[in-house]
C-alpha positions in Angstrom: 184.6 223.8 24.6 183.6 222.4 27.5 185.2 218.8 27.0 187.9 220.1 29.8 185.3 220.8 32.4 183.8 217.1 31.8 187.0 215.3 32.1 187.8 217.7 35.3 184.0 216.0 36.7 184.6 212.7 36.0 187.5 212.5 37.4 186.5 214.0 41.0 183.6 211.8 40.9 186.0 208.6 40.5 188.3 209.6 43.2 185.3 210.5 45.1 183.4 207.2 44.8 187.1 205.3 45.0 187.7 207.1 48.3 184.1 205.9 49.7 184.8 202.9 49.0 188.2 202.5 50.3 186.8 203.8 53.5 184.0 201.7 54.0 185.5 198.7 52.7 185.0 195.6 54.8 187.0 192.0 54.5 184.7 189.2 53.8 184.7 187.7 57.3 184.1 190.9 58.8 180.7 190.5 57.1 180.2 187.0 57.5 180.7 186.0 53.9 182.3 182.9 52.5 183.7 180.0 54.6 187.3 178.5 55.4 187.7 175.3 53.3 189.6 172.2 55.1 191.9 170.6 53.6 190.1 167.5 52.8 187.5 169.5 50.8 190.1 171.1 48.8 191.7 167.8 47.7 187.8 166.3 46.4 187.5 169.1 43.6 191.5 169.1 43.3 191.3 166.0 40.9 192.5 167.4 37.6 194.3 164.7 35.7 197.6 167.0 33.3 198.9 165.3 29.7 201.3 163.2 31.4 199.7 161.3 34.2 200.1 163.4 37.0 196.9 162.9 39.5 196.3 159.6 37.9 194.2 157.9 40.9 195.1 154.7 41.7 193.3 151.7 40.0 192.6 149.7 37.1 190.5 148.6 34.4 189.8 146.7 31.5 188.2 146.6 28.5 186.1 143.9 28.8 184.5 145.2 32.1 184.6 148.8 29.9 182.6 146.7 27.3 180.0 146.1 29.8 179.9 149.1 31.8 179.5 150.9 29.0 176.5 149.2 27.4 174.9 149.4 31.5 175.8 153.3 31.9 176.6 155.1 28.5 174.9 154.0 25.5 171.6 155.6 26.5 173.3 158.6 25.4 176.3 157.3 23.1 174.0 154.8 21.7 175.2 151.0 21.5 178.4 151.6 19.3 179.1 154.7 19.9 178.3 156.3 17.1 174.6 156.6 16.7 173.4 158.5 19.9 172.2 161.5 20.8 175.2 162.5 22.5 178.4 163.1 21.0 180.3 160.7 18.4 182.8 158.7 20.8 183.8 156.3 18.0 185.8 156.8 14.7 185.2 159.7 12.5 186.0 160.3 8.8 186.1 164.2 9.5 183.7 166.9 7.5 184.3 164.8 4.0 184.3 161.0 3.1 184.0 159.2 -0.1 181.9 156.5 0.9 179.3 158.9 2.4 178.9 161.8 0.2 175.8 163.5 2.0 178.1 164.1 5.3 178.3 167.7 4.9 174.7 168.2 5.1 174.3 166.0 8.0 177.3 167.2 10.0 175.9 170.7 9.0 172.1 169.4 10.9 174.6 167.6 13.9 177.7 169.3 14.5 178.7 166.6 16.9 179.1 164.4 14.2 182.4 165.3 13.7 184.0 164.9 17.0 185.1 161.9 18.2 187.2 161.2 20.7 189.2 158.6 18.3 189.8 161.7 15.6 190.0 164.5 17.8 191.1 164.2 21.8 194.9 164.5 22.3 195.7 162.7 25.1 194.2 159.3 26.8 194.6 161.0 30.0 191.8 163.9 29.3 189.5 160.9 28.1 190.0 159.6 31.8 189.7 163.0 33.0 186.3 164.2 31.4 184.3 160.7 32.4 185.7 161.3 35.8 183.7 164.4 36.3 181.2 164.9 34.1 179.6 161.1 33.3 177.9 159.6 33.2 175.4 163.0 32.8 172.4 162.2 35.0 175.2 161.6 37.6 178.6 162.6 37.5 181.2 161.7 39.3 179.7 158.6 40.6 181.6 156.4 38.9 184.9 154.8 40.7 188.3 155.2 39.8 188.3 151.7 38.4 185.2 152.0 36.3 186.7 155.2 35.1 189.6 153.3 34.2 187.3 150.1 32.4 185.0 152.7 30.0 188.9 154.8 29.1 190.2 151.0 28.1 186.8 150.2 26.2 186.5 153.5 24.3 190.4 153.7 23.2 189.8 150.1 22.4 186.4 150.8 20.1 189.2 153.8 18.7 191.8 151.1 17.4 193.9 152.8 19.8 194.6 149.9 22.5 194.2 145.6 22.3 190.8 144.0 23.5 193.1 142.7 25.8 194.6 146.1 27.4 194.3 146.9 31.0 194.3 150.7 31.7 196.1 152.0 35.0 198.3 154.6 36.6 201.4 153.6 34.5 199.7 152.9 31.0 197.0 155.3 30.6 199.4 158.2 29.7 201.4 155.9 27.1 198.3 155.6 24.9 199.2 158.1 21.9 195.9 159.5 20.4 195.6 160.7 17.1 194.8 164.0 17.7 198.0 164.9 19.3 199.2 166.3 15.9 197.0 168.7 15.5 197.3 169.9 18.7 199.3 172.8 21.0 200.3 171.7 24.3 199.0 173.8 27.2 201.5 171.9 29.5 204.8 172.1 27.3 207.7 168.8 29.1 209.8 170.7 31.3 
């Protein structure tokens, strides 16, 4: 009976608290909040690295220097192969099932990050690069240079199968890599 009289209300008090606000609004310099960013800070968080190399920094790296970064800055974490740390899997994977383990259900179900690996799940090389860029190693990321970035993506696509023990990762042959996961995969960046 009265639901007519409610809506009338409601809407009077939204075009009276829409009009107060519109009249007292205020930009954010007017009230001294936020800051102008240069240019140069805008291009140190502007580092995202797309599918197909694009922001690739310049630089290189190996695997063998990967081999020993790796043991000096991630196996705390990723333990010595890669496979037994805390931290994620970053070696091979045999997904939820495998014949020559048959309790790996029950242990993927206690560690979930048993599954993932970035041999049997990641898409491209370039994310790889991408993700130790920023976030590792995890007590301190983005401390790492462009070249050491470079020498632990080598190493790890190397531990994969995915790249010779010879292989030097750069600009040019980072985003030739083709990683397995790709199939299973949707491209967020379709080729133009």
């Amino acid at each position: 009976m009265f639901k007519w009289l409610l809506r009338v209300l409601r809407a009077l008090c939204l075009g009276a608290l829409l009009g107060f606000s519109a009249l007292h609004a205020q930009t954010a310099a007017e009230i001294g909040l936020g800051l102008a960013l240069e240019s140069a800070e805008i291009a140190r968080y502007s580092i995202t690295v797309f599918p197909d190399g694009r922001n690739l920094p310049p630089g290189q790296g190996s695997v063998l220097q990967g081999a020993q970064l790796y043991q000096e800055k991630c196996a705390v974490c990723h333990g010595a192969k890669g496979i037994e740390g805390p931290a994620a899997r970053l070696v091979g994977s045999d997904g939820f099932f495998s014949w020559r383990d048959p309790l790996r259900p029950l242990r993927i179900a206690k560690y979930p990050l048993l599954v993932l690996s970035v041999g049997a799940s990641w898409p491209y090389a370039t994310t790889l690069f991408d993700y130790i860029r920023r976030a590792m190693p995890r007590q301190a990321p983005k401390t790492l240079s462009d070249d050491e970035v470079y020498a632990l993506t080598a190493y790890l696509l190397q531990r994969n199968g995915l790249a010779d023990a010879d292989a030097v990762m750069d600009q040019q042959s980072l985003p030739q890599v083709v990683m397995p996961g790709l199939a299973r995969t949707v491209n967020a960046w379709p080729p133009s």
